[in-house]
N, C-alpha and C positions, 0 to 999 in steps of 0.2 A: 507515368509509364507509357510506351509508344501502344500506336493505339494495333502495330503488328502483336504485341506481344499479349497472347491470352491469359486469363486467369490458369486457365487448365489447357493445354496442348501434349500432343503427341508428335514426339521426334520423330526422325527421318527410322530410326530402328522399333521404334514400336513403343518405344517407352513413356511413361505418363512423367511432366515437367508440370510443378503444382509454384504456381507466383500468390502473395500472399503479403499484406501488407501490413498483419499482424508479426510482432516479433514473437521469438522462443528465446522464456526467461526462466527457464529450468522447470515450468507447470507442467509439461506437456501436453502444451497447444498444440505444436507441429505434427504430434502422434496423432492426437483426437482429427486435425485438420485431415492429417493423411488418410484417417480410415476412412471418412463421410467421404471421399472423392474416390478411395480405392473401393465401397460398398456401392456409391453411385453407377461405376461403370462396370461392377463386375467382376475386377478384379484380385490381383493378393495386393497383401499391402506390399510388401516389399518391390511393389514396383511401380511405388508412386516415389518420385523423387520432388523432395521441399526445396526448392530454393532458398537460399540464406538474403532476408530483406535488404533490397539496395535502394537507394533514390533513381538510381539508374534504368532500374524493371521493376519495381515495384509496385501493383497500385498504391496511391496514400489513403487508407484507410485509419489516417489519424493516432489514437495515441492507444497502445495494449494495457488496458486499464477496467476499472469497475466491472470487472466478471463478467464481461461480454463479448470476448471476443469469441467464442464456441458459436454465439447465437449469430454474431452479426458476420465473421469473415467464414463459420460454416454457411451461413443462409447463401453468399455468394457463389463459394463454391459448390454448391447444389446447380445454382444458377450456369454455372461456368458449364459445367457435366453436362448439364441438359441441353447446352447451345450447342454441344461439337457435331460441327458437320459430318456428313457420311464418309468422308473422306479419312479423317481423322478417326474415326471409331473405326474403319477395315484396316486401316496401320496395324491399333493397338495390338501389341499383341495379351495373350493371354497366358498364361504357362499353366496346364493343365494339374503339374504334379502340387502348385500351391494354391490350397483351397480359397477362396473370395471372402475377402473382407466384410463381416458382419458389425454391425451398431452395436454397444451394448457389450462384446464380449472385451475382457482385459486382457490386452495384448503387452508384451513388452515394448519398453524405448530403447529404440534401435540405438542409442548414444553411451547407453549406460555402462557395457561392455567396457566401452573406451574410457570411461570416466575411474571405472574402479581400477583399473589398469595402471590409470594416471598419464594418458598418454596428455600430448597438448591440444586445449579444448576452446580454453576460455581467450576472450581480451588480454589477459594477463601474460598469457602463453604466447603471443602474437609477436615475434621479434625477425622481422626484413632482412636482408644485409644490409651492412649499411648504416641500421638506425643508433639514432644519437638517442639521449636521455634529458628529458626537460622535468623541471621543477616551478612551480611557481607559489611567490607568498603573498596569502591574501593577508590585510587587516586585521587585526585579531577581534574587532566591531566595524559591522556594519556604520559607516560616517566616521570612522577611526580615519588619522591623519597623521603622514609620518612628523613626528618635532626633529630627529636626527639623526643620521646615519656615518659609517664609516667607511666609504667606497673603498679606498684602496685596502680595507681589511676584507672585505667581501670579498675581492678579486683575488686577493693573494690563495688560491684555491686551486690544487692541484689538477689537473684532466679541466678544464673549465674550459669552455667554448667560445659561450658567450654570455653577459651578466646585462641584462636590461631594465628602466623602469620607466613607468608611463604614469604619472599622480603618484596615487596610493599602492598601487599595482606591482610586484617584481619578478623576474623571469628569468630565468638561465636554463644554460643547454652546456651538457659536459658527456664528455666519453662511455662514460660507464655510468650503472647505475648507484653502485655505490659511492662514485665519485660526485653525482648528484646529491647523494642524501647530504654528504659530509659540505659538497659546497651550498646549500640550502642552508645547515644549522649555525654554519659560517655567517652565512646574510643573517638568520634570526638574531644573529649574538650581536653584529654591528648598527641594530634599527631599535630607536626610540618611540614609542608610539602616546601619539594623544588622543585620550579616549573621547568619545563624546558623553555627557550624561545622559542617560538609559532610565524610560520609564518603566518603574513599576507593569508589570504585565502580568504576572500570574494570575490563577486560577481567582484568589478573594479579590484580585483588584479590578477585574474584567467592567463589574456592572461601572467603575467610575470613572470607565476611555470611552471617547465621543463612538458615536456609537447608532444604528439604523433599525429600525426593527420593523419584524413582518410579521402582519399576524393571523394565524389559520384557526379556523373553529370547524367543529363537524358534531353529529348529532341534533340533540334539539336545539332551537336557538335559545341561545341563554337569555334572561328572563329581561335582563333589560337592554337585551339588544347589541348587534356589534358582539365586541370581544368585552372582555370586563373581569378585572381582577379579583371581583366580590363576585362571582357569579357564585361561586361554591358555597352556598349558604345555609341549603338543608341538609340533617343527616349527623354522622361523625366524621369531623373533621380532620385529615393525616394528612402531616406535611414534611416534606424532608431536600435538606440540599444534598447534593455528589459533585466532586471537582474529579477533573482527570488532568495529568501536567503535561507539560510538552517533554514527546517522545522522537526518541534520533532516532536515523531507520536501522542503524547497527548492523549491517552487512560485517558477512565477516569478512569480504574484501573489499579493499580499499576502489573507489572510481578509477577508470585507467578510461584512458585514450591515447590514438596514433593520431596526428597529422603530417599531410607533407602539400607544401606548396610548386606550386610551378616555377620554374626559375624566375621567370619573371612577376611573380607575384597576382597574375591573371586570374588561377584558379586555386581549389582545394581540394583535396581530397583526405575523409575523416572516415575514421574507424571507431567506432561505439556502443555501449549496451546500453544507451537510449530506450526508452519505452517509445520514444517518437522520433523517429526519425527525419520523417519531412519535415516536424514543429521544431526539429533541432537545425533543417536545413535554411531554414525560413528567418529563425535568431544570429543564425554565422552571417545569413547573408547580411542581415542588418548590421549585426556588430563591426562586420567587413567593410560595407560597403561593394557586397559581390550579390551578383546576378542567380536568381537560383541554377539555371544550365552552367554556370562556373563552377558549383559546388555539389559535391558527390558524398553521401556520409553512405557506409556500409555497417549495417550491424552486424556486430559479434558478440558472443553471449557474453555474458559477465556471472558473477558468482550469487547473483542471488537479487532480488527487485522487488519492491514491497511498496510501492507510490513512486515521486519524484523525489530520487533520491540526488546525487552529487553528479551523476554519468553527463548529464551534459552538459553543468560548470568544469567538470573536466575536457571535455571536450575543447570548447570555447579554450580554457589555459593552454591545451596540446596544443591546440590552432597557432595563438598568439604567440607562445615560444618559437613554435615551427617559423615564424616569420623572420627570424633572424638568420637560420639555415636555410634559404630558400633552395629545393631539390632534393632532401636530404626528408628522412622519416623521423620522428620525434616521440619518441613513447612515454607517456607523461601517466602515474599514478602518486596520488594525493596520499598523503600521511594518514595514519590514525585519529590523530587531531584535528588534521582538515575536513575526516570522515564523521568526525563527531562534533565539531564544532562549527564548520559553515557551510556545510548541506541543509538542504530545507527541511525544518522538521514538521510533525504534526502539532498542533496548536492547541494551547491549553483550554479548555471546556470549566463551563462552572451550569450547573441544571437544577434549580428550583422545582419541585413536582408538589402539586397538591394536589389531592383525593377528598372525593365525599363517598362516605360508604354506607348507605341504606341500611335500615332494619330488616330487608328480605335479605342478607348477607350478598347483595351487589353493586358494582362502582356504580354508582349515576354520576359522578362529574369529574372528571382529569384536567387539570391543569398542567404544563409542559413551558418552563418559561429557561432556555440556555442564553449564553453567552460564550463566542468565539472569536475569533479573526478567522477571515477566512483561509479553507481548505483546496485552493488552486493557484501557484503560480508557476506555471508549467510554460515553459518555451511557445511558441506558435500562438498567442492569444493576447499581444496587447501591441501595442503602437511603439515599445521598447522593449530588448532582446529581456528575455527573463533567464537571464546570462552572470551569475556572479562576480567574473570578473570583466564585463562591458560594463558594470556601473561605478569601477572604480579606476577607470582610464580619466587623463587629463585631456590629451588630445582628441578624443573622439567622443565626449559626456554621454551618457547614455542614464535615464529615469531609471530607479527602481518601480518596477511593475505594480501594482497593489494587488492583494492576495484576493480572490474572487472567488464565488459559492454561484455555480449552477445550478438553473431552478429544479423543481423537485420534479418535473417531468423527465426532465434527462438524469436525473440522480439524486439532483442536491449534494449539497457539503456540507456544512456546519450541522442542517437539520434531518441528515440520513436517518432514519429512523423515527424522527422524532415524533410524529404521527402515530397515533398508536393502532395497533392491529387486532385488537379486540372492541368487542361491539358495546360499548360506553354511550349512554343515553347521551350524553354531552361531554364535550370535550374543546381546549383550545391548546394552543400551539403559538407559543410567541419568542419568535427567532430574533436575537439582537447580535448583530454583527459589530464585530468591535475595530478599531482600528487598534493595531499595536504597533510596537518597535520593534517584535523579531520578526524571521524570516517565515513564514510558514508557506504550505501548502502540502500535498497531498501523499496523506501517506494509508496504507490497508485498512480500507472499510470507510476512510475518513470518520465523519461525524458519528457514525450508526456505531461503532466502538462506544464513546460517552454515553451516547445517547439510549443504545438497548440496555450496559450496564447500568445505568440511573434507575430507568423503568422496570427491567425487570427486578431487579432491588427491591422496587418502591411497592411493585406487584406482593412480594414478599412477607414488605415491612406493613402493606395493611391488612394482610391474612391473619398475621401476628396480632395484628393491634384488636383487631373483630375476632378473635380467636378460631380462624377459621382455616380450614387445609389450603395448603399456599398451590396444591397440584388443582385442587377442586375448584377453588377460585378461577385459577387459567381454564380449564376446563368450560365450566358456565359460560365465560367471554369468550369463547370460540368456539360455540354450535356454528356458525355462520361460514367457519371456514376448516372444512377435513382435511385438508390437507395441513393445517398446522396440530390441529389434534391427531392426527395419523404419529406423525413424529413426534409430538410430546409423550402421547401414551406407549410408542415403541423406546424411546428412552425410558423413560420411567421403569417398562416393565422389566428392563435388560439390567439395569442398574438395581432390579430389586429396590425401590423407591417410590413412593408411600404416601409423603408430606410429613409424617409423624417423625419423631427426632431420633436418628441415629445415633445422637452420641447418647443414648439410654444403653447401649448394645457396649462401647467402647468408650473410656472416658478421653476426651479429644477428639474423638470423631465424629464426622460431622456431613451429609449431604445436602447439594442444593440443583436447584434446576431451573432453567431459563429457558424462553424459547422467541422467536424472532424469525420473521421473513425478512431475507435484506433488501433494505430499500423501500419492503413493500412491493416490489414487483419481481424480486431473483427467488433462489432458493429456501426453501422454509429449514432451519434448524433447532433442534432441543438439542439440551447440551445439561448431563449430570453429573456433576463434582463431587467428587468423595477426596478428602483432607485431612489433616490432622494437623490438631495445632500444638507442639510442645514449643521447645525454646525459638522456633517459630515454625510459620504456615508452610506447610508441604500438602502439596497435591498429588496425592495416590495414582488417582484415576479420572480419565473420562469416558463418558460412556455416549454418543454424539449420533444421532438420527437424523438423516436429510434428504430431502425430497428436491431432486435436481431436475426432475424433469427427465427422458430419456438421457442416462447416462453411455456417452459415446463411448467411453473406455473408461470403464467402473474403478478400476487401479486407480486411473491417475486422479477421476473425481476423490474417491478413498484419500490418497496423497496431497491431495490440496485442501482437503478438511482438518485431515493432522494438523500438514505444516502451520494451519492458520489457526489450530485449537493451539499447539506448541508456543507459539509466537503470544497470542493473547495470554498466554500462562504466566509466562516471561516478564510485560508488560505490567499483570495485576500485579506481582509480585516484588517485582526490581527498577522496572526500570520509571527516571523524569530526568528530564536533561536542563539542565544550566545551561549559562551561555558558552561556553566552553568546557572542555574534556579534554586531557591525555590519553586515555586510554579503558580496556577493561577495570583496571583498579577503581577507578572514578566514575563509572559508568558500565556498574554491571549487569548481565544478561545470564537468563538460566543455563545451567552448566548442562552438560550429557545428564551429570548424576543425577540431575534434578529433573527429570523431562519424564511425565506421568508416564502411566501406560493409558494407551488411545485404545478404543475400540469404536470403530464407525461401521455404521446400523445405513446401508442403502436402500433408501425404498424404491422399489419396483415401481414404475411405470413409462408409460409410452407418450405422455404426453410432451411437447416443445422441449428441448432442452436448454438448460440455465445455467449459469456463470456459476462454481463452487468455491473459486478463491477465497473468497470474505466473509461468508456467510457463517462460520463458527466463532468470528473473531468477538463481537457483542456478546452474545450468549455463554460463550466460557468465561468471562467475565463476571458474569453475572453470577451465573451457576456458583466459581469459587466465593464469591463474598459473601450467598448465602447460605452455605455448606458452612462459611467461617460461623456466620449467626449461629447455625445448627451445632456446631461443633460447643462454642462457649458458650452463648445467648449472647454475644456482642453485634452488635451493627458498624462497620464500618466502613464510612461512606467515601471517602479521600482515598484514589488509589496514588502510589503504589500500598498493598496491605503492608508494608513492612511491619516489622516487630514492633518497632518504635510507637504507631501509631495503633496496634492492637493493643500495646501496654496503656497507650493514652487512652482507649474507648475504655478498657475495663478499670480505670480508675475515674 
């Protein structure tokens, strides 16, 4: 960003212009950002204006991810507010008749209007004069090789521009977009592919790929020192494994991007719903060979984000089609298949837990032993473009990335959560990162998904086993911190929830309760599942308490606890992905009909405010798999719950 152009400035009329290098991914960031700077100088909100994130004016405040940007791009704009010179504050004007923007109260999204409407919003809606239509086909595997194709049957293809291929890589540009799909399935029909053989990587095979481990201990030191497998020795012994599969991010729209080159091939200018834009500027320039002052990406929303999804291998394919029309715009959105099958997905988990549980009915020892690949390979962080289609050009070789876990100070990945958050005389933590063959990285909540579903389970399953209240238990472990007791007992007491077995009340029915800080440093969430199991699992209700921290605009905190209790629903329930998909058929997602009724519980306070995106994603999880115990007496430990594998626990 020039260094003329402020975070927060006031125009020549008086008006507040808000630069911000967080994007808006449908959460309602841009609202909460607009109210902290319209609350800051006193104003209404409606007369803060967001700028839409460019490389051009943007600061790069990196990538809109891990529930932080409330904390880290409001903390700036406080900063921004407080800098404006005198000058700049006697401009502003004020408009008397609309009251000043307060913290805390829920205001609408000035967007949404327009959205129900249907007017044009998104990336998708985005059409130039002018713009052509690009398709590109990847691989159907990562090291797949074409054996044969049939050029002149590809080409014979009506509206067809232009048909390119670089290695494994193919590309075309044609008039129209439906003239595109039909010349794409054209090309599918005339290519032969050689697969490479594919290791084994699921969830049981994780412990036998090479593989690094790291290992955390906390409380007393265990008795012989270091970390130590046998430390769990006194006491009664519970132990239990939990796998989670690899999950697609399943947008329901497809990745799309525009590019368009300069005539002479100099520069670029990209259009994206990126979560990163500079980390997307920084991969074109390497895949290019372009200067980043050459290259301009502009964000535009897209239809929904939920980690690193496909937006900026799309990106990269718009680009490289675009190369063949140089001056000309290019609007490229990826198939169904390409949305399901070579976007990065989240990475499958396998979690050993062992417990020692005292005769005074408390944990003295946790054991916490996962296995993952890692949870990051996001554009902007390695020495090669983390670009789908750069690593399967011939002319230009480009490394695939290797997928990386940031330390647990900035988040972590694999081991989000894994730490546990109750006060456990002893406890360890042993992280083994695995290498695999599919693509992963980062998707909502990362690791603390596995990971709080495991533990809170596991919480559960030794209440069970010590016959003792699975609420009273959590309870005990968390004098030390009220604020997670605050929210477990405000769920609990909303949901009418006990610890004692509701399905005595209804046969099938069944509650459970989880509860989780994420990260360990964001928001504290309970989350209670009410279910019912017939010819299979349906979740009724959730009943969800969370402690954000000052809530800047309570709505849209409310809105992003749903969306992320919905999604986990989804997740326990339906969905693991294969190497490939067609479609919903083959890789289904909870319907309308299915989608509980939410009720979220905000607690009151003034203290710092925290990221709400991710924080119900673990503990709804949790909640439903032990509602499912409550409901049958079954335990089951392998998500998805499907039928199949409820039928398999209770036999």
């Amino acid at each position: 960003m020039s260094q003329a152009m402020a975070a927060v400035e006031v125009d020549a009329e008086g008006r507040l212009r808000v630069r911000t290098g967080k994007v808006e991914l449908g959460q309602g960031l841009h609202t909460a950002l607009a109210q902290i700077v319209a609350e800051a100088l006193g104003v209404a909100l409606a007369q803060v204006q967001m700028l839409a994130v460019d490389t051009d004016w943007s600061p790069d405040q990196g990538v809109t991810s891990g529930s932080l940007s409330v904390q880290e791009a409001g903390q700036a704009l406080r900063q921004a507010c407080a800098a404006l010179d005198a000058a700049s504050l006697a401009r502003l004007k004020r408009d008397p008749a609309l009251p000043a923007a307060r913290l805390g109260e829920s205001v609408a999204r000035p967007e949404l209007p327009g959205l129900f409407a249907g007017q044009a919003h998104f990336i998708h809606d985005l059409l130039p004069p002018g713009t052509v239509h690009g398709r590109v086909l990847h691989p159907p595997l990562i090291g797949a090789t074409v054996a044969a194709w049939d050029e002149a049957a590809a080409r014979a293809s009506p509206g067809l521009l232009q048909l390119h291929r670089d290695g494994n890589l193919f590309g075309l540009v044609a008039s129209g977009s439906a003239l595109a799909d039909a010349a794409l399935a054209r090309l599918a029909a005339s290519l032969r592919w050689s697969l490479p053989d594919c290791l084994a990587d699921e969830a049981d095979d994780l412990p036998q790929l090479p593989s690094t481990t790291t290992h955390i201990s906390g409380g007393a030191a265990p008795a012989q020192g270091g970390h130590s497998d046998n430390a769990l020795t006194d006491g009664r012994q519970v132990t239990a494994r939990y796998t989670k599969p690899w999950i697609a991010h399943a947008s329901l729209a497809p990745s799309c991007a525009l590019a368009c080159w300069s005539a002479d091939l100099s520069s670029l200018r990209v259009w994206s719903h990126s979560q990163g834009i500079f980390n997307l500027r920084r991969d074109l320039g390497l895949a290019f060979d372009l200067a980043p002052q050459a290259l301009r990406v502009s964000h535009v929303r897209g239809a929904g984000c939920y980690g690193h999804n496909g937006a900026d291998d799309a990106a990269f394919d718009a680009a490289w089609a675009a190369r063949t029309v140089p001056g000309q715009t290019v609007r490229l959105v990826w198939r169904r298949s390409d949305e399901l099958s070579h976007g990065p997905f989240g990475p499958t988990m396998r979690i050993e837990l062992q417990a020692r549980l005292g005769g005074d009915g408390r944990i003295h020892g946790w054991q916490h032993d996962l296995w993952s690949a890692g949870h990051s390979r996001r554009p902007g962080r390695s020495p090669s473009p983390a670009l789908l289609g750069a690593w399967q050009l011939a002319s230009r070789a480009h490394a695939v990335p290797a997928s990386i876990d940031v330390g647990l100070a900035q988040g972590g990945g694999a081991a989000r959560n894994a730490l546990p958050g109750y006060d456990f005389a002893q406890w360890q933590v042993h992280a083994h990162s695995v290498v695999g063959t599919r693509r992963s990285s980062a998707l909502r909540s990362l690791g603390a998904f596995a990971n709080t579903f495991a533990a809170e389970s596991f919480i559960d399953e030794i209440a069970h086993a010590g016959g003792l209240n699975p609420l009273a238990l959590r309870r005990a472990h968390l004098q030390h911190d009220p604020r997670a007791l605050a929210v477990l007992d405000a769920a609990a007491a909303r949901a009418g929830y006990h610890g004692g077995r509701a399905s005595a009340a209804a046969e099938g029915v069944g509650q459970g309760i989880a509860v989780a800080r994420y990260k360990g440093s964001g928001a504290w969430c309970a989350v209670v599942a009410e279910v019912h199991a017939g010819e299979r699992l349906r979740v009724r209700r959730l009943t969800i308490a969370v402690d954000v921290g000052l809530a800047v605009n309570p709505d849209g905190v409310v809105n992003q606890i749903e969306g992320g209790a919905i999604q986990a629903t989804s997740w326990t329930l339906l969905e693991a992905a294969a190497r490939s998909h067609e479609g919903w058929a083959d890789y289904p997602i909870l319907r309308f009909s299915e989608v509980p009724a939410v009720e979220v519980l905000l607690m009151p306070s003034n203290e710092p405010s925290l990221g709400a995106g991710e924080a119900s994603m673990g503990p709804t999880a949790a909640a439903i798999a032990n509602a499912l115990f409550d409901a049958l007496g079954i335990r089951v430990r392998d998500l998805p719950l499907t039928p199949q594998r409820i039928v398999a626990a209770m036999a």
